[in-house]
Steps between C-alpha positions, in 0.01 A plus 500: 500500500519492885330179653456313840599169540272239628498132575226306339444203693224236450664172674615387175685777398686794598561761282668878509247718339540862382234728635479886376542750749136585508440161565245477205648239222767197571772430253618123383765412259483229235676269775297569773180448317614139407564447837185649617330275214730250497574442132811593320586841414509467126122398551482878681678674249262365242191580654623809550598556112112383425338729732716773311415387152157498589468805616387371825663734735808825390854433576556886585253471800584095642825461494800717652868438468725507787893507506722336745852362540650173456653308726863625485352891495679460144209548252144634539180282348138561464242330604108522387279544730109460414252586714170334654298610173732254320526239766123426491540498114776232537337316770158486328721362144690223699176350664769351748328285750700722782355790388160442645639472858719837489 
């Protein structure tokens, strides 16, 4: 998965946010959507868990996995990556008073 990176910026927050190269969906991790939301991560992970057990939305098709290198270029992680399908999912579940002004 090749994306863009843009800055998300709404005077309260700045955020990196991955774009595709066609420019039409963004990607968020689990961390950037609590920051986005601004509620803890575990509360993310478990929304998105729900939204997966009920059938809601299809992990193949939301979320994309990306690999990158630690700090000391020593060991490689992945990192989930969901995309704006999800986001709204998660944003709608957290009914975080933020979310209305994003």
């Amino acid at each position: 998965m090749k994306n863009d990176v843009v800055i998300f910026n709404n005077g309260e927050l700045e955020l990196e946010v991955s774009v595709s190269e066609n420019r039409e969906n963004v990607w968020l991790s689990q961390q950037q959507m609590s920051e986005l939301f601004h509620v803890d991560r575990t509360r993310i992970s478990r929304h998105i868990s729900n939204i997966y057990k009920d059938g809601e939305l299809d992990k193949t098709s939301i979320c994309a996995e990306t690999a990158h290198m630690g700090n000391l270029g020593i060991q490689n992680y992945t990192k989930k990556l969901y995309n704006l399908d999800m986001i709204l999912a998660v944003g709608y579940r957290v009914k975080s008073p933020k979310w209305n002004r994003i």
